[in-house]
C-alpha positions as a printed NumPy array, in Angstrom:
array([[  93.437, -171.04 ,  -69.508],
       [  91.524, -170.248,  -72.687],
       [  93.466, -172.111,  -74.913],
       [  93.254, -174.931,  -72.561],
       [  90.057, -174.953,  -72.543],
       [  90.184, -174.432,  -76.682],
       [  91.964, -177.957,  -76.659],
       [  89.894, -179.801,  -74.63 ],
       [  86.975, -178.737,  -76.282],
       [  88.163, -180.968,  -79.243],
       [  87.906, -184.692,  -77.988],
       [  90.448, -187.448,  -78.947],
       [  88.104, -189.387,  -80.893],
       [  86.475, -186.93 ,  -82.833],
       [  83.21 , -185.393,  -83.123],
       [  80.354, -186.248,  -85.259],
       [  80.341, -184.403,  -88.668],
       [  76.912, -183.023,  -87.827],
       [  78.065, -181.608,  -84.562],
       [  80.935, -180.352,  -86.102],
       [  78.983, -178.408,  -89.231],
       [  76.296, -177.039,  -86.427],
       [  78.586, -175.412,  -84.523],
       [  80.14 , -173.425,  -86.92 ],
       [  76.8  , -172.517,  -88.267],
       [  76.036, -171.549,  -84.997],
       [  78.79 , -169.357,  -84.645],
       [  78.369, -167.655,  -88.181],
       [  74.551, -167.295,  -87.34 ],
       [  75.242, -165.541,  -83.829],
       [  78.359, -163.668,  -83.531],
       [  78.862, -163.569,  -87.277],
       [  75.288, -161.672,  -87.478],
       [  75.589, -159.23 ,  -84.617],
       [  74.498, -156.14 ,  -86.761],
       [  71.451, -158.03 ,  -88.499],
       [  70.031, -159.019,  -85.155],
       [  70.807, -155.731,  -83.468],
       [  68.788, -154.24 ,  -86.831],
       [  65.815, -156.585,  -86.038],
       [  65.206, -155.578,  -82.64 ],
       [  65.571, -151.944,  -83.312],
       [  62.423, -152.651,  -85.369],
       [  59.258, -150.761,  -84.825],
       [  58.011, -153.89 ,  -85.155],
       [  59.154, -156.131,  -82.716],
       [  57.293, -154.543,  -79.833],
       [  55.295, -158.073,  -78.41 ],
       [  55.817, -160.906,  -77.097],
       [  55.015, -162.645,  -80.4  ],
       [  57.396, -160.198,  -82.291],
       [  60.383, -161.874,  -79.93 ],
       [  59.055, -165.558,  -80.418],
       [  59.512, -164.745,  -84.084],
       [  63.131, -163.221,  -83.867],
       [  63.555, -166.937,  -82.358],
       [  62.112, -168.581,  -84.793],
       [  64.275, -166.464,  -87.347],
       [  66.941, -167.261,  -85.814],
       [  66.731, -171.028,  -85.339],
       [  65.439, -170.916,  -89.497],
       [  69.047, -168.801,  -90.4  ],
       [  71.223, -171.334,  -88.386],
       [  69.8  , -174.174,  -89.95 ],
       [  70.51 , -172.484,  -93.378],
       [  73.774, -172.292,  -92.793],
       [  73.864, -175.678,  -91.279],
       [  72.779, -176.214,  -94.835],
       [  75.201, -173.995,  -96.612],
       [  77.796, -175.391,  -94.428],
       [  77.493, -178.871,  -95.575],
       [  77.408, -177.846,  -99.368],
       [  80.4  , -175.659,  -99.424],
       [  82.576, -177.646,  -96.905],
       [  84.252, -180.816,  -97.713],
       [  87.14 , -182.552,  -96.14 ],
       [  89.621, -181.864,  -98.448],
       [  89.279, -178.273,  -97.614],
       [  87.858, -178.1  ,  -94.193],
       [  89.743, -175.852,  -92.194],
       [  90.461, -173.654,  -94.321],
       [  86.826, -172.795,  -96.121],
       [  85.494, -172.711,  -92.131],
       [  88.064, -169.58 ,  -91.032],
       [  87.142, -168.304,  -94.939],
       [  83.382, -168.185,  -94.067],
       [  84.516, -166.368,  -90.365],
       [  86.725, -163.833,  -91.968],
       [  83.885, -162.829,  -94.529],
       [  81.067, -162.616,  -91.385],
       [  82.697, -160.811,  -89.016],
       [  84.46 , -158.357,  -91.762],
       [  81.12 , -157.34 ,  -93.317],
       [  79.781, -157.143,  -89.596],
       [  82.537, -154.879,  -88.927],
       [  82.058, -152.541,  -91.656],
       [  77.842, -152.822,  -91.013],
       [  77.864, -151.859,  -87.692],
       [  81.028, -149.192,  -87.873],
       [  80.04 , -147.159,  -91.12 ],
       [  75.719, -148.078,  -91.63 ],
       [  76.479, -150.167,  -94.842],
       [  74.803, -153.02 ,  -96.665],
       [  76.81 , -155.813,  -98.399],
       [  75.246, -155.533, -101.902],
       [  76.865, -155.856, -105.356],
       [  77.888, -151.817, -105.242],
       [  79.32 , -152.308, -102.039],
       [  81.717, -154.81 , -103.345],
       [  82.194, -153.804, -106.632],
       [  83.532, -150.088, -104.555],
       [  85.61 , -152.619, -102.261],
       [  87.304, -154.368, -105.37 ],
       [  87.937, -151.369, -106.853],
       [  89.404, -149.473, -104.142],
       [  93.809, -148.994, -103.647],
       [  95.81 , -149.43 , -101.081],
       [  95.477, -145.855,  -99.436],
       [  91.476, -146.333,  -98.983],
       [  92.275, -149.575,  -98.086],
       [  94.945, -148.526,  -95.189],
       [  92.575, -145.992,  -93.763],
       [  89.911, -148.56 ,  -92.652],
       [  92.153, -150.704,  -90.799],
       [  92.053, -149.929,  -86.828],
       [  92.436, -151.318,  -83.401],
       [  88.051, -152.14 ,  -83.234],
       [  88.92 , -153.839,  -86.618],
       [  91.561, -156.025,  -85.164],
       [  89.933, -156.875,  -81.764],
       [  86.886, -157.557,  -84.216],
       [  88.733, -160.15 ,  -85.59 ],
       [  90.522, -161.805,  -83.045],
       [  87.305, -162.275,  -80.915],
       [  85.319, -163.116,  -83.644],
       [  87.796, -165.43 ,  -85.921],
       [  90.465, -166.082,  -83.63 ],
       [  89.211, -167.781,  -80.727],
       [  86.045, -170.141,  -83.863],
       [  88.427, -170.319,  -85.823],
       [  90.942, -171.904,  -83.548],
       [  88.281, -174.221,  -82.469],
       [  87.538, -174.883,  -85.768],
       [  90.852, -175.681,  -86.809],
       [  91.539, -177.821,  -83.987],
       [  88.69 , -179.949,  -84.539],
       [  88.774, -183.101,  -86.027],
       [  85.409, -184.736,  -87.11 ],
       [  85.117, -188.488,  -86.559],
       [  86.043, -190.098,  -90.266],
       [  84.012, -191.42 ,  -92.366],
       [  85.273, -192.923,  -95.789],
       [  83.773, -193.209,  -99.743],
       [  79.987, -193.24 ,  -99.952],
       [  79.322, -192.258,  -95.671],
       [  80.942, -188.802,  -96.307],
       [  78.84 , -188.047,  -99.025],
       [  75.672, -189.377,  -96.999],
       [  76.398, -187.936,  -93.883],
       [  76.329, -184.722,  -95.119],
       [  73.752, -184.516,  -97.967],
       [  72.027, -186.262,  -95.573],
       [  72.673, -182.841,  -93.309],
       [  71.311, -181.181,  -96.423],
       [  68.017, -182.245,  -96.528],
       [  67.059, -182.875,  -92.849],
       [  68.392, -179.088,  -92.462],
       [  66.452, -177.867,  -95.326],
       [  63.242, -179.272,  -94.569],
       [  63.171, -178.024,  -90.253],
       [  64.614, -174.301,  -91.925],
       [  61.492, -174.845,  -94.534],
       [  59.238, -175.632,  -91.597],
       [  60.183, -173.227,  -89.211],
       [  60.132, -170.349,  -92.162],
       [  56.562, -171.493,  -92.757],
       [  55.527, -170.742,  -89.089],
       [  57.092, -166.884,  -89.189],
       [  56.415, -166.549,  -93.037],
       [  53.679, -163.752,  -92.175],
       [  56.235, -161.689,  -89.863],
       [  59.068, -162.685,  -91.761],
       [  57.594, -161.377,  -95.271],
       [  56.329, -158.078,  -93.721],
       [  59.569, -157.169,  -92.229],
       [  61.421, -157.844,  -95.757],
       [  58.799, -156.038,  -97.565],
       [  59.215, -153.059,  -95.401],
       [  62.911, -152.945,  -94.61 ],
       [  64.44 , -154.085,  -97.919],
       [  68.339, -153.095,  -96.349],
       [  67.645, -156.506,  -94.176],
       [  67.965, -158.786,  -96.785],
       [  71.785, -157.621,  -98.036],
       [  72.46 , -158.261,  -93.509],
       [  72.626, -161.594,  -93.45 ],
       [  76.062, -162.915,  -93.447],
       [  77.709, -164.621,  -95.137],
       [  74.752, -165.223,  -97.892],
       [  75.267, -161.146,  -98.85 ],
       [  78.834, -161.888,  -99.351],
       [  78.527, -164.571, -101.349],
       [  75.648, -163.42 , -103.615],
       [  77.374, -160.229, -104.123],
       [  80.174, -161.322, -105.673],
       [  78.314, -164.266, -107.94 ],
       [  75.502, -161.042, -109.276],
       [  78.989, -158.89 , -110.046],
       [  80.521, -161.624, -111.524],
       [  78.094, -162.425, -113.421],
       [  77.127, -158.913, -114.339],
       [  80.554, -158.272, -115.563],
       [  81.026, -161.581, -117.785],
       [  77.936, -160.166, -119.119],
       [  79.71 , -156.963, -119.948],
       [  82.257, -158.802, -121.867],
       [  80.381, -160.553, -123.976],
       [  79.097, -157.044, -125.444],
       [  81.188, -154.956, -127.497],
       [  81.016, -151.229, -126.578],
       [  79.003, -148.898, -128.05 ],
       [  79.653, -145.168, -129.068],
       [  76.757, -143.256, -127.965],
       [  75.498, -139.842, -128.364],
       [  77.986, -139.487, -132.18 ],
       [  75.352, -137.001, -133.283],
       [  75.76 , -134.587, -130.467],
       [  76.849, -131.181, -131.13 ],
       [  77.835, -128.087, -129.219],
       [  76.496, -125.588, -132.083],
       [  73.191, -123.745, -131.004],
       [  71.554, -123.408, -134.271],
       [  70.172, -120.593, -133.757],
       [  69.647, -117.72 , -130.706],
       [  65.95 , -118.902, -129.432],
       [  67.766, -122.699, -128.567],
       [  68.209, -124.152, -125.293],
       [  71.664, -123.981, -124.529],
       [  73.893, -127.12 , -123.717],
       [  74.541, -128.055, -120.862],
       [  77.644, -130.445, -120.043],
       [  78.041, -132.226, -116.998],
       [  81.45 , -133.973, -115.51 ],
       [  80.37 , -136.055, -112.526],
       [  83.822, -137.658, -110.837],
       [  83.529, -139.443, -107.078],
       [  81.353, -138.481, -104.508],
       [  82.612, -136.383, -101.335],
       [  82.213, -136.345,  -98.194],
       [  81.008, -133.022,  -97.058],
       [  82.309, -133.055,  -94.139],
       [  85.744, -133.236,  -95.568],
       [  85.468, -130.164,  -97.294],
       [  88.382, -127.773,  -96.389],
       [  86.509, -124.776,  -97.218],
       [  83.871, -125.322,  -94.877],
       [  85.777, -125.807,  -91.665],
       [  87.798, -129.319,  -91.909],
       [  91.199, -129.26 ,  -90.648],
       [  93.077, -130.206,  -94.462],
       [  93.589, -127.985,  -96.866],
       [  91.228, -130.472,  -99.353],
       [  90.085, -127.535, -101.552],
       [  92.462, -125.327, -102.094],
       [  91.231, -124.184, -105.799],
       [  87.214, -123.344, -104.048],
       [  89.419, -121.274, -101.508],
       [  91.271, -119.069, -103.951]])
């Protein structure tokens, strides 16, 4: 029955290109944000009636973004495919928000790039994959399914920068009317800015990327050549060296009660 519905959700003719753009925007702005909106009204905050008019008007601003974002990224040539892209990427980093209390920031993907295949197997689960299937499955088959009405040579490119702007200046308009909420509730809760899917995604990995072709322009540089482990004489400080490896959890810590022998050498 789902599926049948799925199909005739998609009509024969085609929807407009607008229609079609909105309503994945409106799916990456709703279920794609669960944690950031479940963040906002667990706000101090958001306590009146005024509080929950702006959550609305936050709301409405964020979907029109990605209305915008939408038509920018997402051309015909590789429609389907960018659309279930931009799904996987929101409902992952929702996943991992909501399940361990993380932000999607440049360390968090920077530790996610760098991580191997036995980190990587312990985070998969039955909540991810239910995550997934409700959350890209059933958009993402809608979204594949659909065809947009066509449009050929200079109407694709004005239908949809023509999206741009109309979206940009309503989102510019309706973030004018909450600016004052809006601007408090960044300045105070900083972690809210790196929620918003899939702009945290994205921006992470353009500041890493950029931070690291940065690194490569740059030769390395010895430091610390001069350092010695002599004490010139008795009345000097010692030295102190430090060997910092990963962080642990301390919970995992054999010799305080968990279940694996994880520090065997502290036990002896």
């Amino acid at each position: 029955m789902l599926l049948k519905w799925l199909r005739a959700s998609v009509p024969a003719q085609g929807r407009h290109p607008w229609s079609a753009s909105l309503g994945l925007a409106l799916a990456l702005g709703t279920v794609g944000n669960v944690p950031f909106w479940w963040a906002l009204s667990r706000l101090p905050e958001i306590n009146s009636l005024r509080a929950y008019a702006g959550l609305i008007g936050i709301w409405a601003a964020l979907t029109l973004l990605l209305w915008v974002f939408v038509n920018l990224v997402i051309w015909p040539w590789w429609r389907k495919s960018a659309g279930v892209v931009l799904l996987v990427m929101s409902m992952s980093a929702s996943y991992f928000m909501a399940m361990y209390g993380v932000v999607i920031d440049p360390t968090m993907v920077a530790n996610a790039l760098q991580t191997n295949t036995a980190e990587a197997r312990e985070l998969l689960s039955l909540t991810l994959l239910l995550t997934l299937v409700v959350g890209v499955g059933l958009p993402g088959f809608w979204w594949w399914r659909l065809e947009p009405r066509a449009a050929l040579g200079w109407q694709r490119w004005t239908q949809q920068l023509s999206a741009v702007v109309l979206g940009s200046v309503l989102s510019a308009l309706l973030l004018l009317l909450v600016f004052q909420d809006l601007a408090s509730l960044m300045r105070n809760h900083t972690d809210l800015r790196y929620m918003v899917n899939p702009f945290n995604t994205v921006y992470a990995i353009g500041h890493l990327a950029k931070s690291e072709q940065a690194q490569r322009q740059h030769p390395l540089q010895a430091i610390g050549d001069d350092a010695s482990g002599r004490v010139p004489n008795a009345k000097a400080a010692p030295v102190l060296v430090l060997v910092v490896g990963e962080t642990a959890r301390a919970a995992n810590f054999g010799i305080a009660g968990y279940s694996r022998a994880t520090t065997t050498q502290l036990q002896a």
